[in-house]
Residue frames as a rotation matrix with the C-alpha (Angstrom) as fourth column:
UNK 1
-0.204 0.240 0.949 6.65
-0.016 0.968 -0.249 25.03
-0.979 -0.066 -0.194 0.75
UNK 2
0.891 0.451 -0.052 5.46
0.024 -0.161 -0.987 26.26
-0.454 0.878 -0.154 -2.91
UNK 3
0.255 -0.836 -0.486 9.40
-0.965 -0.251 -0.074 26.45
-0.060 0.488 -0.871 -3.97
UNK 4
-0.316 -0.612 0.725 9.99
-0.668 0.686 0.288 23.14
-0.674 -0.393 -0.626 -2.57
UNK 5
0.432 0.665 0.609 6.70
0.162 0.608 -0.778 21.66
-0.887 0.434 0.155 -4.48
UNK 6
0.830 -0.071 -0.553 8.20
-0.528 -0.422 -0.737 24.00
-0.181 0.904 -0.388 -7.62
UNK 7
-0.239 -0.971 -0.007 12.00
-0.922 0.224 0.315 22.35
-0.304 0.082 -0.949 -7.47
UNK 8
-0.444 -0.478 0.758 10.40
-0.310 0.875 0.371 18.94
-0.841 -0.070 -0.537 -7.29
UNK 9
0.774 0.537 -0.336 8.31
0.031 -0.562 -0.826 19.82
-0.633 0.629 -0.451 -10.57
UNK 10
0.698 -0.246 -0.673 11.25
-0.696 -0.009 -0.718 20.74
0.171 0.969 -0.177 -12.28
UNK 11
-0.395 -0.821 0.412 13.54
-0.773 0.539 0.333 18.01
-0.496 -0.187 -0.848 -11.10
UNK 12
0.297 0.759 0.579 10.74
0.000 0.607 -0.795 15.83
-0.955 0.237 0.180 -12.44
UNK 13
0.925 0.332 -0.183 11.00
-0.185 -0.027 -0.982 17.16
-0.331 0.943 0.036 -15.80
UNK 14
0.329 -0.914 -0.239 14.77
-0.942 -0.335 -0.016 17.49
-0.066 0.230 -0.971 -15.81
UNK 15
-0.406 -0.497 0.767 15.23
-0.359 0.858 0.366 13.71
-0.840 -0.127 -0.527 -14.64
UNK 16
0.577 0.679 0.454 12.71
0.047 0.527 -0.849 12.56
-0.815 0.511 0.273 -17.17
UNK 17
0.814 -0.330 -0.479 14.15
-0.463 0.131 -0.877 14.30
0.352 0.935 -0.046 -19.86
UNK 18
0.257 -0.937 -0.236 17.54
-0.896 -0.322 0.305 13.35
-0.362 0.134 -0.923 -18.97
UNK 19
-0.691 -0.125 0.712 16.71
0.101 0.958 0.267 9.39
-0.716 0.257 -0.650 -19.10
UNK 20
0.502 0.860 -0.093 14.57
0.067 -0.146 -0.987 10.29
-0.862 0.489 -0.131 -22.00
UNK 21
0.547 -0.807 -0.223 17.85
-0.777 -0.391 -0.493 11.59
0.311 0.443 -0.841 -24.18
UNK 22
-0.424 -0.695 0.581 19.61
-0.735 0.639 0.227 8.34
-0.529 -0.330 -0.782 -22.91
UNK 23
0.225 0.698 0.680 16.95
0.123 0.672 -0.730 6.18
-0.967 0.248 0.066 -24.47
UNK 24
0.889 0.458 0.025 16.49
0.051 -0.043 -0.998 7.71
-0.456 0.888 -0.062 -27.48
UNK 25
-0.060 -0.931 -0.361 20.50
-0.994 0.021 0.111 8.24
-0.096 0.365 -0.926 -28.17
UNK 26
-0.584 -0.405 0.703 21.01
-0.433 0.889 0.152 4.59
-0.686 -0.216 -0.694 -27.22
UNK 27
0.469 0.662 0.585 17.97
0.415 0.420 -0.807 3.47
-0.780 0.621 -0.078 -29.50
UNK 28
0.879 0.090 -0.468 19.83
-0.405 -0.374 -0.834 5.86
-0.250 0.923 -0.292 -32.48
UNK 29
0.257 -0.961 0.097 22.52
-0.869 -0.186 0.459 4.07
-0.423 -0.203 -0.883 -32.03
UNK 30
-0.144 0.005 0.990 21.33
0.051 0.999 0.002 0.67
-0.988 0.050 -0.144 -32.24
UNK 31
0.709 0.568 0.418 19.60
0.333 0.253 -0.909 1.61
-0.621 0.783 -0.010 -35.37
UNK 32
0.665 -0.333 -0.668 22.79
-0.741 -0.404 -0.537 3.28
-0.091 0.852 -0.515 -36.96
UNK 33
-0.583 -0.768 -0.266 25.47
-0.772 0.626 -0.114 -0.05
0.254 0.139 -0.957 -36.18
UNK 34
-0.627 0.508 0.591 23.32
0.135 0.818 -0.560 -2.78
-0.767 -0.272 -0.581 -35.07
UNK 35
0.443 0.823 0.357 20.49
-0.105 0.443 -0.890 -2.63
-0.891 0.357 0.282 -37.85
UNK 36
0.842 0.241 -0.483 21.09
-0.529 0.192 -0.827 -4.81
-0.107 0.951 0.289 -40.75
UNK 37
-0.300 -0.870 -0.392 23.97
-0.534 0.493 -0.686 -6.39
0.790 0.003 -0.613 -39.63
UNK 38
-0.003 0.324 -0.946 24.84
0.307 0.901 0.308 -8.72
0.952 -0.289 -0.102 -37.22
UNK 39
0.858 0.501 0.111 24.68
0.118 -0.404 0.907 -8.93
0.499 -0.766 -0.406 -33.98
UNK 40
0.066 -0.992 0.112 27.62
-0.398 -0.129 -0.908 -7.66
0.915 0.016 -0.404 -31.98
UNK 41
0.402 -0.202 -0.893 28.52
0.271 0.958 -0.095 -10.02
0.875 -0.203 0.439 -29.25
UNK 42
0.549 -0.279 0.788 29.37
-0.784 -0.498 0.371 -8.38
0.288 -0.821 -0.492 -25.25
UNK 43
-0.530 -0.229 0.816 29.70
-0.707 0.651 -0.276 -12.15
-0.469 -0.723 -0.507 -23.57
UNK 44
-0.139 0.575 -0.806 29.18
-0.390 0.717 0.578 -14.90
0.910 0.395 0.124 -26.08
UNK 45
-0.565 -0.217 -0.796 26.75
0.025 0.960 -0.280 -16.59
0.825 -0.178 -0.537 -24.58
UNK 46
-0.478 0.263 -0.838 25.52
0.837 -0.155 -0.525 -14.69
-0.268 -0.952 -0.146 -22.27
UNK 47
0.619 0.653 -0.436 24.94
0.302 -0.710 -0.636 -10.96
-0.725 0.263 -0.637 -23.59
UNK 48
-0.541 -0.349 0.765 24.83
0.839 -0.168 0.517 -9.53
-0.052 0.922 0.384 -26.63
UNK 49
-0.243 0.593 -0.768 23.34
-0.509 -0.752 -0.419 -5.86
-0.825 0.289 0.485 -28.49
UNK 50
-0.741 0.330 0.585 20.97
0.612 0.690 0.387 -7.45
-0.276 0.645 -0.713 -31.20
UNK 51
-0.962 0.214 -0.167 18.82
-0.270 -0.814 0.514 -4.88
-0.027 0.540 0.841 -33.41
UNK 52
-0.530 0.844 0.083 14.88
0.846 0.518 0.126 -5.98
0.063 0.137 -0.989 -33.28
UNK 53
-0.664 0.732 0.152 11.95
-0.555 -0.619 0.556 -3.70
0.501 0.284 0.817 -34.61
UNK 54
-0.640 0.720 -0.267 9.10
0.692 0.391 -0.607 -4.78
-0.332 -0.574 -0.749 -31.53
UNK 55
-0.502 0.713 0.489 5.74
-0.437 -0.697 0.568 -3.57
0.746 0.071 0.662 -33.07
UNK 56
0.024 0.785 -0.620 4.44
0.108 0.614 0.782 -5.40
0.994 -0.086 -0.070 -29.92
UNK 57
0.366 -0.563 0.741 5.15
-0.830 -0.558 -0.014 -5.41
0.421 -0.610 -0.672 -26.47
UNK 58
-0.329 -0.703 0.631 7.04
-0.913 0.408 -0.022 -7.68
-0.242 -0.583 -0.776 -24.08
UNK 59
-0.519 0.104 0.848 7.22
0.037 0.994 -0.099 -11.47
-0.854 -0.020 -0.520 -25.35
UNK 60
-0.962 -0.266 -0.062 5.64
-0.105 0.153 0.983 -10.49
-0.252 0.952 -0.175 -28.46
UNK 61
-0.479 0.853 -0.206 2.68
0.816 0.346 -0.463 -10.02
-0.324 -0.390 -0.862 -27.22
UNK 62
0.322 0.646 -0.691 -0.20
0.267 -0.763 -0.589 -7.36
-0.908 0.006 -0.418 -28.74
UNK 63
-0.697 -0.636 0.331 1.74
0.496 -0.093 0.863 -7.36
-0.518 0.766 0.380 -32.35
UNK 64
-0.768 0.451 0.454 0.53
0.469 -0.087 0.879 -4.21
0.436 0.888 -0.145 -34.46
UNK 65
0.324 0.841 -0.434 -1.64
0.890 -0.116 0.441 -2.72
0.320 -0.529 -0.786 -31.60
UNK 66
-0.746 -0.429 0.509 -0.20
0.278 -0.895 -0.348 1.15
0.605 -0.118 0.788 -31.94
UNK 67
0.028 0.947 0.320 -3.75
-0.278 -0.300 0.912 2.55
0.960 -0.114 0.255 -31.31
UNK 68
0.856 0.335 -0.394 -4.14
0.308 0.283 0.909 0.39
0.415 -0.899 0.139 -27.80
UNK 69
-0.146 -0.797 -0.586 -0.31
0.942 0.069 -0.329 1.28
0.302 -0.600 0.741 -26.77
UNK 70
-0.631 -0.249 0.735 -1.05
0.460 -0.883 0.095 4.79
0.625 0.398 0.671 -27.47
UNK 71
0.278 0.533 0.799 -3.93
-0.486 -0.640 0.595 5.50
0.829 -0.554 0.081 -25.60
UNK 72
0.700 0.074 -0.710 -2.98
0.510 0.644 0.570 3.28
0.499 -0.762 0.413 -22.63
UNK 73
-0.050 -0.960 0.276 0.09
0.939 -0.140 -0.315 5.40
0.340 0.244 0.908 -22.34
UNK 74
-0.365 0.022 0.931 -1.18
-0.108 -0.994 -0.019 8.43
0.925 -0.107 0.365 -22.60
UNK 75
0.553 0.821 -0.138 -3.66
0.077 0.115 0.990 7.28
0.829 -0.559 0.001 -19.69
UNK 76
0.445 -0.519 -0.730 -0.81
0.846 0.510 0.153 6.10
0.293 -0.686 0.666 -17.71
UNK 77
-0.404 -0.502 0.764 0.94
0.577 -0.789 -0.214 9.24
0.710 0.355 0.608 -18.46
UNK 78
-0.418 0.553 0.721 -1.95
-0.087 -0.814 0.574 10.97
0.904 0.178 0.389 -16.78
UNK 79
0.930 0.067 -0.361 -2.44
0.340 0.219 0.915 8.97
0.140 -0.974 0.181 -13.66
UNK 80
0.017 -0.983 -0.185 1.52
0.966 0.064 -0.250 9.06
0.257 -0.174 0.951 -13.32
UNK 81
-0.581 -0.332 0.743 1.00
0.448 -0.893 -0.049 12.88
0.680 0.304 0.667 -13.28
UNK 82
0.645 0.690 0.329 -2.18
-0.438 -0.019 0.899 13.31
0.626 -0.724 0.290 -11.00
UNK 83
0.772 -0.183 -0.608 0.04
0.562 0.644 0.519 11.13
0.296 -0.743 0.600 -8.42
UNK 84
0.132 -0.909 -0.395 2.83
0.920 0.261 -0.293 13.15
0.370 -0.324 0.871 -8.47
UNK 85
-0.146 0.532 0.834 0.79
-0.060 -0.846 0.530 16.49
0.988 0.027 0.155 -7.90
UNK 86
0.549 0.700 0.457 -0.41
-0.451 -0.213 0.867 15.05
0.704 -0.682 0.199 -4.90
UNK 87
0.337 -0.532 -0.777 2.72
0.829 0.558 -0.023 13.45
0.446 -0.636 0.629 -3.33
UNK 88
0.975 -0.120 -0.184 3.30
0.110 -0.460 0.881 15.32
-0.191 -0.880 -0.436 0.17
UNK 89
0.736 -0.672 -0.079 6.73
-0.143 -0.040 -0.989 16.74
0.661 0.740 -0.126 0.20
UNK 90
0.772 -0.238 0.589 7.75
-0.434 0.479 0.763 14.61
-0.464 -0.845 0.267 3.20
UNK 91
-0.291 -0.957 -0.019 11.48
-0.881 0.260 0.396 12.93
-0.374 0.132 -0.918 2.83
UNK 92
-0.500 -0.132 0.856 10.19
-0.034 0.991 0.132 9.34
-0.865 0.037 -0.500 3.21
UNK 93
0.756 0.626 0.190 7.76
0.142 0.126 -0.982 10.12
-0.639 0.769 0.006 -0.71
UNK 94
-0.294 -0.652 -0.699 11.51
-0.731 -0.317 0.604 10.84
-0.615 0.689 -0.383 -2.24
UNK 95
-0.635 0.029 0.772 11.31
0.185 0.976 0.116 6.95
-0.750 0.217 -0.625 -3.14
UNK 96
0.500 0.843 0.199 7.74
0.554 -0.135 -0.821 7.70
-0.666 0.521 -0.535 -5.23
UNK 97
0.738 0.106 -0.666 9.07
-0.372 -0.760 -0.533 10.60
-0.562 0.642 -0.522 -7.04
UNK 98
-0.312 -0.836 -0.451 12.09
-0.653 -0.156 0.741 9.05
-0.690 0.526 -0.498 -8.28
UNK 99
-0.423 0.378 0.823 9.96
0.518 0.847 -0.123 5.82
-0.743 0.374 -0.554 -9.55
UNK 100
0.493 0.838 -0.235 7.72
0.272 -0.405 -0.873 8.32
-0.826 0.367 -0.428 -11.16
UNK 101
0.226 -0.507 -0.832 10.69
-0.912 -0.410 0.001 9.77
-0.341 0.758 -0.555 -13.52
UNK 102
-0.831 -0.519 -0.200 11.79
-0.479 0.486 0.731 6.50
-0.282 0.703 -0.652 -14.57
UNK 103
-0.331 0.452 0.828 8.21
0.718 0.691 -0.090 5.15
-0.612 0.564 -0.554 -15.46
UNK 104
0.599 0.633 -0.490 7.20
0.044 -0.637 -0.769 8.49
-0.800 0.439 -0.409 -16.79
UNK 105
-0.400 -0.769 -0.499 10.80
-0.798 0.023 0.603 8.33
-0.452 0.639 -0.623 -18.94
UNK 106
-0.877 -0.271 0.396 10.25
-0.057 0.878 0.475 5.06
-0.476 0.394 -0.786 -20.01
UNK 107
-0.023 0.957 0.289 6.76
0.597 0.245 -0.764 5.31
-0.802 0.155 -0.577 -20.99
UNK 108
0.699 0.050 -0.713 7.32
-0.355 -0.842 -0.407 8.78
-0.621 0.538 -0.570 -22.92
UNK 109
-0.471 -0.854 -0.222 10.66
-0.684 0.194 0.703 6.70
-0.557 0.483 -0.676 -24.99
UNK 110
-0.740 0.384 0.552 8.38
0.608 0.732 0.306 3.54
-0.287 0.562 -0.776 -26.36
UNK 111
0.207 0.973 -0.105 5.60
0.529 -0.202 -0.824 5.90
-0.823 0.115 -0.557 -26.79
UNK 112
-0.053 -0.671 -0.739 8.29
-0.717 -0.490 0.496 8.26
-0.696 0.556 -0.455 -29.33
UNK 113
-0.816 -0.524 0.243 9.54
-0.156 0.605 0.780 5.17
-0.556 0.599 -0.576 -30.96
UNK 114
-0.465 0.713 0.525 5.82
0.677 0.668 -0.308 3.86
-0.570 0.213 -0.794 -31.52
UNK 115
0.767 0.524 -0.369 4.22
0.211 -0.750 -0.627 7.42
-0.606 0.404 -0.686 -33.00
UNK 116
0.207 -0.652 -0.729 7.71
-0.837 -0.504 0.213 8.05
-0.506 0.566 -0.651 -35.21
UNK 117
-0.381 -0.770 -0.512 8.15
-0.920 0.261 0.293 4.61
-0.092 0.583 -0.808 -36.29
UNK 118
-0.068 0.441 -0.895 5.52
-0.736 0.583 0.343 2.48
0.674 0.682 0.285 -35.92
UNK 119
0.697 -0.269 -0.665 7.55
0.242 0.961 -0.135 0.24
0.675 -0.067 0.734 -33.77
UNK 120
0.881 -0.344 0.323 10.02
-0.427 -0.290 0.857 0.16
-0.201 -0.893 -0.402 -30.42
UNK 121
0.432 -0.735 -0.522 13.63
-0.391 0.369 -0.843 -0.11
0.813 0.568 -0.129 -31.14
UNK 122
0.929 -0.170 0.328 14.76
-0.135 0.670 0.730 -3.24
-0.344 -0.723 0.599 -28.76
UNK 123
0.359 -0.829 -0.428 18.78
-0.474 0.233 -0.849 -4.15
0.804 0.508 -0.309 -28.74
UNK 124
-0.392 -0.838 0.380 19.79
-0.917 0.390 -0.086 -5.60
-0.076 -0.382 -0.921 -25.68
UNK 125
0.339 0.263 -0.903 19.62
-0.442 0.892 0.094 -9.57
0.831 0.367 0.419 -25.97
UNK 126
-0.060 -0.833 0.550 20.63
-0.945 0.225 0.238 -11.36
-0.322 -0.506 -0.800 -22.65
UNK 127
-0.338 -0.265 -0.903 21.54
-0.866 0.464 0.188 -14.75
0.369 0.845 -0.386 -24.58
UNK 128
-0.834 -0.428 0.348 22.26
-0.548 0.572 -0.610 -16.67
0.062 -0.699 -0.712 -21.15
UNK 129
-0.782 0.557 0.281 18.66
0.287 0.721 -0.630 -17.48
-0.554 -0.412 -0.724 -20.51
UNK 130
-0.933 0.129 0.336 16.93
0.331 -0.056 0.942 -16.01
0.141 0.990 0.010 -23.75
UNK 131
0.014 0.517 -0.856 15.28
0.470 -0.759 -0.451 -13.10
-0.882 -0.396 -0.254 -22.44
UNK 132
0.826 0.465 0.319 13.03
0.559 -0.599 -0.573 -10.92
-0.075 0.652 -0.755 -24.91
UNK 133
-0.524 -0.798 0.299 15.35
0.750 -0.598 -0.283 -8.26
0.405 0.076 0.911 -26.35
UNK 134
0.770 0.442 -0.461 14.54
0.581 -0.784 0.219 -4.65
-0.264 -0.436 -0.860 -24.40
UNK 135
-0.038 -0.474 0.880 15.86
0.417 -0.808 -0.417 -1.04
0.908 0.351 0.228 -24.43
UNK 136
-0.788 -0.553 0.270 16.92
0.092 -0.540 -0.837 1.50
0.608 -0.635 0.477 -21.90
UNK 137
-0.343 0.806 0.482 12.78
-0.732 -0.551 0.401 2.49
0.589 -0.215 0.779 -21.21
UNK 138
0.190 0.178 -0.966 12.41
0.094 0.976 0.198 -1.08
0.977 -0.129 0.169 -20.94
UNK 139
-0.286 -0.926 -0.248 14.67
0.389 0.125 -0.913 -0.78
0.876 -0.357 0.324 -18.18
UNK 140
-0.895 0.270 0.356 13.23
-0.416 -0.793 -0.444 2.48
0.162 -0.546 0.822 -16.23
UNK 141
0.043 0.849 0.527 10.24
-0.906 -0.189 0.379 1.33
0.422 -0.493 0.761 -16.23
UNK 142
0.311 -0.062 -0.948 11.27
0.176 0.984 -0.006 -2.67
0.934 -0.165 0.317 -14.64
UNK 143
-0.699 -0.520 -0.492 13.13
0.451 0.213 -0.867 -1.20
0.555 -0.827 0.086 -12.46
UNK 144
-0.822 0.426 0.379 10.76
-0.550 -0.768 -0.330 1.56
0.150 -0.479 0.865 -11.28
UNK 145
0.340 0.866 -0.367 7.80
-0.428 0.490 0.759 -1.20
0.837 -0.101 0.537 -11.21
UNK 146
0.204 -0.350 -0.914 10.45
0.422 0.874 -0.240 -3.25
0.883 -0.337 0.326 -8.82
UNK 147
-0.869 -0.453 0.196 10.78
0.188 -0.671 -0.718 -0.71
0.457 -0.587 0.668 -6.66
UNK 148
-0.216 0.898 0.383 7.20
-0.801 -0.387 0.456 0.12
0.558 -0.209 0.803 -6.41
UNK 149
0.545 0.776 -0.317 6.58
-0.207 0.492 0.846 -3.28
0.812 -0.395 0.429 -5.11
UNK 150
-0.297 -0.752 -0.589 9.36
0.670 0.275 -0.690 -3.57
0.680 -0.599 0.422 -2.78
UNK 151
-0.842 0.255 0.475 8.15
-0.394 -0.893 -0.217 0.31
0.369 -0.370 0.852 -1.29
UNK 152
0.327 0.909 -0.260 4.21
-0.516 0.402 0.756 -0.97
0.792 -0.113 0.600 -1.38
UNK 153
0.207 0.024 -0.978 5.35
-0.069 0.998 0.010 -4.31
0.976 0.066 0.208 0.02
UNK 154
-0.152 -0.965 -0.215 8.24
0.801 0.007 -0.599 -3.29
0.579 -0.263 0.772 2.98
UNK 155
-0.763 -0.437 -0.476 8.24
0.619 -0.707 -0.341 0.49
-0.188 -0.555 0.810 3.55
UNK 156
-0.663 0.739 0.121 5.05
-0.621 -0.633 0.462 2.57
0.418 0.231 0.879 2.85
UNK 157
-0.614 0.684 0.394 1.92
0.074 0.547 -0.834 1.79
-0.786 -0.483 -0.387 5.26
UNK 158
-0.341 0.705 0.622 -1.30
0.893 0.449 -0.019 1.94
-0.293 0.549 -0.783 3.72
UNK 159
0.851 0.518 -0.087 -2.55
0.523 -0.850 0.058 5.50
-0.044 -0.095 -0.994 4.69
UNK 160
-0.160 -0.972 -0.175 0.68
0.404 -0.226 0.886 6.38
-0.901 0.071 0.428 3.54
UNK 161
-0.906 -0.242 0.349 -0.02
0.266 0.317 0.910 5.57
-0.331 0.917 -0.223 0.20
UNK 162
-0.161 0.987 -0.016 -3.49
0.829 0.127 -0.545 6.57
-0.536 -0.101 -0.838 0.29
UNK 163
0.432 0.328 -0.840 -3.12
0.186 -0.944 -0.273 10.32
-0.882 -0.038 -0.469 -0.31
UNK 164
-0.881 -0.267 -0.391 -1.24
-0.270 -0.394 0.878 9.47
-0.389 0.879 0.275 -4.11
UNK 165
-0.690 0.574 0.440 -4.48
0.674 0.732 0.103 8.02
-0.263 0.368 -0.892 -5.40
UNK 166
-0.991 0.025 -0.134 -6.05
-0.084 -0.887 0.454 10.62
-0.108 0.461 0.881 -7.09
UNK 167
-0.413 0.911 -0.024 -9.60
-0.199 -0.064 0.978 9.42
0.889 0.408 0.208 -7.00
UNK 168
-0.476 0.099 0.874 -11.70
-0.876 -0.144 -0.461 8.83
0.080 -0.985 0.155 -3.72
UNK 169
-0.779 -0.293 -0.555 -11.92
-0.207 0.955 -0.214 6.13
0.592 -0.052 -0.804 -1.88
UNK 170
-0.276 0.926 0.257 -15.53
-0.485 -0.365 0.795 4.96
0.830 0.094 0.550 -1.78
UNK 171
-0.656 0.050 0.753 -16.68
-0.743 0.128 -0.657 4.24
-0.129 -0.991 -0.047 2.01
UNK 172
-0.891 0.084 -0.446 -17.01
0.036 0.993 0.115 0.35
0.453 0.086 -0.887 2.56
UNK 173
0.098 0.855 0.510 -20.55
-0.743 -0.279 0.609 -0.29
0.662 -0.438 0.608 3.69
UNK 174
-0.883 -0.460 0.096 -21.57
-0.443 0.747 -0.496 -2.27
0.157 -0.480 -0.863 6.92
């Protein structure tokens, strides 16, 4: 059982980095053909790759708030890690672990961008209905939030879920 716990350890790290190195390629990309020029055009109309320096987060909200992204991150970082210590290495917790690599990826890619540059390098644009621009982390971590509630919501009981929660759970008086 300690090999199994070890494999899923380093599969962790391996998936993380691997969408971690997707991010950050795709983000050096944007910034070597997409900044300072125009935008380049997938589906006028619909999508495009558009270059945007986000010192904020989603919608432009929190503009200039490194400090608060940073530690919130790291925090997250750190629950995200305590949870996956304690996920049972039952089949039906695959679902959890895989969510975990793509918010732990995504978190660890804006958290790069923000401590090397200030700022979070955003390029897709979807035109159609004039959605914020986002990046790849973006991505990992939407989808891996959508998942979580679909799992939560659907397929995981309660006392399922109980035993990732890393803190105890304080006994309801009657």
């Amino acid at each position: 059982m300690k090999e199994k716990k070890s494999n899923s350890y380093i599969l962790y790290g391996v998936g993380a980095a691997i969408l971690l190195i997707l991010d950050q390629f795709t983000k050096y990309l944007a910034s070597v053909y997409l900044k300072g020029g125009s935008s380049l055009v997938i589906i006028k109309g619909v999508f495009q790759l558009h270059y945007l320096e986000n010192r904020g987060a989603a919608f432009g909200l929190l503009q200039g708030q490194k400090l608060w992204f940073v530690t919130i991150t790291l925090l997250m970082l750190l629950l995200m890690l305590l949870v996956y210590y304690r996920i049972p290495m039952e089949k039906k917790y695959r679902w959890i672990r895989f969510i975990l690599v793509l918010l732990t990826a995504g978190a660890i890619g804006n958290l790069i961008d923000r401590l090397r540059l200030n700022y979070v390098i955003d390029f897709f644009y979807f035109e159609l209905i004039n959605f914020p621009v986002f990046n790849m982390a973006d991505i990992y971590v939407t989808l891996g939030m959508a998942l979580l509630i679909v799992l939560v919501l659907f397929y995981y009981k309660e006392e399922e879920l109980e035993v990732l929660w890393p803190f105890p759970k304080k006994e309801q008086k009657k």
